[in-house]
VMD Tcl script that draws the C-alpha trace (Angstrom):
set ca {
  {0.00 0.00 0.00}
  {1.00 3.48 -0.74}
  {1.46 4.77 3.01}
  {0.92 8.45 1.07}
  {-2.79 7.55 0.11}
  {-4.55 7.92 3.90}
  {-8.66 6.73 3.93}
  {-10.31 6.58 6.80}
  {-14.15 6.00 6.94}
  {-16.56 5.98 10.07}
  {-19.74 4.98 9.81}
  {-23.27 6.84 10.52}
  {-24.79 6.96 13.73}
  {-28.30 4.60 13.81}
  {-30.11 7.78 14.11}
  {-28.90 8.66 10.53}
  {-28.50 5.19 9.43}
  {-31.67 5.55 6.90}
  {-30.01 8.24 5.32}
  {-26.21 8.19 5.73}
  {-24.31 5.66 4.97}
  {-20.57 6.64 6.11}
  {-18.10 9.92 6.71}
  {-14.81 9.40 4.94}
  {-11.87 11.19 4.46}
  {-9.10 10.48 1.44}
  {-6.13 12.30 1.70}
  {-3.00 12.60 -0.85}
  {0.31 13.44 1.01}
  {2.35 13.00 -1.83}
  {3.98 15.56 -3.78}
  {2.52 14.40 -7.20}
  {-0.68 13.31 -8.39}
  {-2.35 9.68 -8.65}
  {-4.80 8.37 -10.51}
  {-7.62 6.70 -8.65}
  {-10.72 4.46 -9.57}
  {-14.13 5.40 -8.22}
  {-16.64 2.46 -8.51}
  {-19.97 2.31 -8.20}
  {-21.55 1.86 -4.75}
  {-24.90 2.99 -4.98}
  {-24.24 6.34 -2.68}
  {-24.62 9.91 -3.60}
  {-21.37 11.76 -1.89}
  {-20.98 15.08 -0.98}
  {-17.47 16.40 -0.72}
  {-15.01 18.69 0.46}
  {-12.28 19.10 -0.54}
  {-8.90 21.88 -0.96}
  {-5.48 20.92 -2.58}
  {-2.25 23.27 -3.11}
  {-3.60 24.51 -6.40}
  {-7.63 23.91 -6.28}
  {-9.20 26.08 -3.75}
  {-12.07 25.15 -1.31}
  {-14.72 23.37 -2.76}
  {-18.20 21.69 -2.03}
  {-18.90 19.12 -4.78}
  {-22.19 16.54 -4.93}
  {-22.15 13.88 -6.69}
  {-24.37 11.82 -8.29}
  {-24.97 7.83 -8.49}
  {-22.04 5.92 -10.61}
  {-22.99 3.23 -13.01}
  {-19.14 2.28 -14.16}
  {-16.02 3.02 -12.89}
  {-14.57 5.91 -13.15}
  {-11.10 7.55 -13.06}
  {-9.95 10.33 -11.27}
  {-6.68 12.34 -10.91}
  {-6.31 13.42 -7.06}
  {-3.50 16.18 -6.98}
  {-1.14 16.56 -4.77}
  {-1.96 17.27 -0.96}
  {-5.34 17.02 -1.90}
  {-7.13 16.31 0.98}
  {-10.69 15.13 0.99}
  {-13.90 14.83 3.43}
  {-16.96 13.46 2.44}
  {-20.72 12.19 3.51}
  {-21.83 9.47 1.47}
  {-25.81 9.43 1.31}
  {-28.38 6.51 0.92}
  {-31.36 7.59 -1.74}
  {-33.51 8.25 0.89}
  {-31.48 11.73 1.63}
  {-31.95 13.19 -1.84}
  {-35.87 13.80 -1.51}
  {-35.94 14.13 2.34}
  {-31.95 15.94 3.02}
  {-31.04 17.69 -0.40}
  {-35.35 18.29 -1.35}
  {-34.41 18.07 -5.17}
  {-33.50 15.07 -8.19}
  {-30.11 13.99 -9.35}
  {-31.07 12.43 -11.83}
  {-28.91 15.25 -13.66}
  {-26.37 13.77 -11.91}
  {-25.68 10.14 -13.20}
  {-21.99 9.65 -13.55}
  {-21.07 13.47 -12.69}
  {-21.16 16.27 -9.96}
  {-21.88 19.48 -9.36}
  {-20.53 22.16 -7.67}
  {-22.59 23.46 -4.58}
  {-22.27 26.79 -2.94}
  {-19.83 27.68 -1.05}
  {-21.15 28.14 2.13}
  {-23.72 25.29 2.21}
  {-24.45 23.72 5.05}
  {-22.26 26.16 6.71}
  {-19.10 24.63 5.54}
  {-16.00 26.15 5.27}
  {-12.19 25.55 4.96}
  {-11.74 25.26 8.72}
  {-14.07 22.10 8.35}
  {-11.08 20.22 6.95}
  {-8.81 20.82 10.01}
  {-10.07 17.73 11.83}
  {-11.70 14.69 10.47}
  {-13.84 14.03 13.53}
  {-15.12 17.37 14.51}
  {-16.08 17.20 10.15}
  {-18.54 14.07 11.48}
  {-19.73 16.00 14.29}
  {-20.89 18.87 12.55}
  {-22.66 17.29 9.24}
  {-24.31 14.57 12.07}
  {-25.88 17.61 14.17}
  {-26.33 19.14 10.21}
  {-28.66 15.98 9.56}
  {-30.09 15.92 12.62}
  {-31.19 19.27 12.01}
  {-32.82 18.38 8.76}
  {-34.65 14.80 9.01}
  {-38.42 15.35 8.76}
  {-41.01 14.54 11.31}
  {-42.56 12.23 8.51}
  {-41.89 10.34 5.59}
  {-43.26 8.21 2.66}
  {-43.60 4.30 4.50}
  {-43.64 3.08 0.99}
  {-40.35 4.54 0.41}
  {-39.06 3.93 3.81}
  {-39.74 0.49 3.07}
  {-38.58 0.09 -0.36}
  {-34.82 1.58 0.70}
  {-34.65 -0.88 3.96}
  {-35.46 -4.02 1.43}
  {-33.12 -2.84 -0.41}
  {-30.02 -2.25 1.57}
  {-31.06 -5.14 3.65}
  {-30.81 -7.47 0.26}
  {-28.27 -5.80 -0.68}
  {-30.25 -5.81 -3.69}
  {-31.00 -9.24 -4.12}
  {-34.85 -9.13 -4.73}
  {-36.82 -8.36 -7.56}
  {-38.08 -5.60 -8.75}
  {-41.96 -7.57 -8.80}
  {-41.42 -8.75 -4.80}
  {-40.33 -5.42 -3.80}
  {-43.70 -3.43 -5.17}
  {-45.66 -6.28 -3.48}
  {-44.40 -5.71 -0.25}
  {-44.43 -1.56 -0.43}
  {-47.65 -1.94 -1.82}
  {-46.36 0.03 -4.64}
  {-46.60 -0.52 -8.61}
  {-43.43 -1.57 -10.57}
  {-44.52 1.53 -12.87}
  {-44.54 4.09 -10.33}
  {-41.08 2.99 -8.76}
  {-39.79 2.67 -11.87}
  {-40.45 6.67 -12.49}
  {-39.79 7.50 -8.83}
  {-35.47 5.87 -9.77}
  {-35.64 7.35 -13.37}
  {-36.98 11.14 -12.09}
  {-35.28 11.31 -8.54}
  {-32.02 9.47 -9.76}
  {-31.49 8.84 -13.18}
  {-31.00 4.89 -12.91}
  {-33.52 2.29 -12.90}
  {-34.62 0.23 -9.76}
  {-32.96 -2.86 -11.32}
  {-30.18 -1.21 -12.26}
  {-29.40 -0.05 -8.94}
  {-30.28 -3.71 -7.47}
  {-27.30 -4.44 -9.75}
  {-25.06 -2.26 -8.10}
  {-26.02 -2.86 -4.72}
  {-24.74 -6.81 -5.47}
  {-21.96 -5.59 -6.91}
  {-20.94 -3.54 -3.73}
  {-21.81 -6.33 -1.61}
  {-19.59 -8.59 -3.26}
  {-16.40 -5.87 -2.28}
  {-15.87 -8.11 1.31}
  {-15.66 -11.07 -0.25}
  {-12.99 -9.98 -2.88}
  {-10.67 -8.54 -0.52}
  {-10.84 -11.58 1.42}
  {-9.64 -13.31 -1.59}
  {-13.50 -15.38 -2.73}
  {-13.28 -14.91 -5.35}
  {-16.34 -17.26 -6.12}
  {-19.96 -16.35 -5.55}
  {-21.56 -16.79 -2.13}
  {-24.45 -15.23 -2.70}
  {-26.58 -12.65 -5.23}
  {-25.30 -14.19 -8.01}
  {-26.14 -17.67 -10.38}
  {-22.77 -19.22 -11.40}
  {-19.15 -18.23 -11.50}
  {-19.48 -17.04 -15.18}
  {-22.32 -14.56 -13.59}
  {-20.36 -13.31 -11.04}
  {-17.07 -12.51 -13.37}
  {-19.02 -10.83 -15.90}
  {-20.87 -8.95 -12.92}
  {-17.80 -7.48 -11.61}
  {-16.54 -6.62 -15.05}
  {-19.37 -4.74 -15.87}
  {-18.99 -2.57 -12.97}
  {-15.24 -2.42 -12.39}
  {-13.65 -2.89 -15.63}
  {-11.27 -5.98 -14.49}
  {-11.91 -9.36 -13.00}
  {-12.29 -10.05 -9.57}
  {-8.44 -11.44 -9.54}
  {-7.74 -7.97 -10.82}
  {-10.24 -6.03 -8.02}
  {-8.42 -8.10 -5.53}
  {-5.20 -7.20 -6.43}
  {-5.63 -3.59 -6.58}
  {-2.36 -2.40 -7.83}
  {-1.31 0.69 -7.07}
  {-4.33 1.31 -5.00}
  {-6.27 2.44 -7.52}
  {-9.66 1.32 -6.19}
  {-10.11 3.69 -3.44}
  {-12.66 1.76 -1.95}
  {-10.45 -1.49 -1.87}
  {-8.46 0.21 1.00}
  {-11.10 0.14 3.86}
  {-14.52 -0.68 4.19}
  {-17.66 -0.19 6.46}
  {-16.93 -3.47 8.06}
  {-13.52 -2.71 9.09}
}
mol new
graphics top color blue
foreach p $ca { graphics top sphere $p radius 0.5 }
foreach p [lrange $ca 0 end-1] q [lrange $ca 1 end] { graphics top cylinder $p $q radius 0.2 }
display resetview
């Protein structure tokens, strides 16, 4: 491992769990750049981040459906909430289904963020987790409640028919609440779920299916479709390029 690459991530307090999946910092202490690999992981992140030659910035990002490469610069140095779907309607109040496979950048001040906020990872968490607190509504949708709690519970292993019949909601109108609130489908996002949950197991070095997935042959072409490389290749993560390879919520 490249002791210059530092990620930490902490997870969400069960208070915030139906919104919030993690905090996470990324930090790059060395003097020149790196390429990284984002994959997909069915979160919506919003960032922070400042380097020696890119000012303060607030970025959100919406949901990834392939991997994709990123140059971090130099010292750039990185804090970040990753969001469950829920937070978009109930948190952010608007779609990002704009969003697919790109960001955008968010005023400076929002949330009352600041370059001071990057000074300490911990009091970062502290402040977006009394942020959220502030913002979670008195009520929500049950249907949708329910729909996101199958979902991460599965970890997207149902289908799209058993999951209407037990929000008591129609395939059609889920399938326009994904497309209009976040550009993907609700299958296609049951894709990526399994692919995420199958991040564990790789590290580990199972590189056979457990679980989620038919056959071998499934699983490889699975993980290709989402990563670019085999699950060999995902194991191996040379160079660190996938971020994500170097810690995980279960750690």
């Amino acid at each position: 491992m490249n002791h210059d690459i530092k990620f930490k991530l902490i997870k969400a307090d069960l208070a915030l769990s139906d919104y919030v999946e993690s905090f996470w910092m990324l930090h790059n202490g060395c003097s020149e750049a790196k390429e990284i690999i984002v994959l997909p992981d069915g979160r919506m992140d919003l960032t922070l981040s400042q380097s020696l030659i890119q000012p303060f910035q607030i970025v959100c990002s919406g949901l990834e459906t392939q991997p994709q490469p990123v140059i971090l610069q130099a010292n750039t140095l990185i804090f970040a909430i990753s969001f469950k779907l829920l937070a978009v309607e109930y948190l952010l109040g608007k779609s990002i289904s704009n969003l697919l496979n790109d960001a955008e950048h968010l005023p400076a001040k929002f949330w009352d963020f600041d370059p001071s906020d990057l000074l300490d990872f911990e009091l970062f968490c502290k402040k977006a987790s009394e942020k959220i607190h502030s913002l979670l509504p008195q009520q929500i949708d049950s249907r949708k409640q329910k729909l996101f709690q199958l979902l991460y519970q599965s970890h997207g292993d149902l289908s799209v028919s058993y999951i209407a019949e037990q929000t008591h909601w129609s395939q059609r109108q889920i399938h326009r609440y994904f497309t209009e609130n976040f550009g993907i489908s609700l299958k296609k996002y049951c894709d990526i779920l399994r692919f995420r949950a199958s991040f564990d197991p790789i590290k580990k070095g199972q590189l056979f299916p457990e679980q989620h997935f038919a056959d071998q042959s499934h699983f490889i072409k699975h993980i290709k479709r989402f990563s670019g490389v085999s699950p060999k290749q995902l194991k191996l993560n040379q160079n660190d390029r996938f971020i994500q390879f170097l810690v995980s919520p279960s750690e």
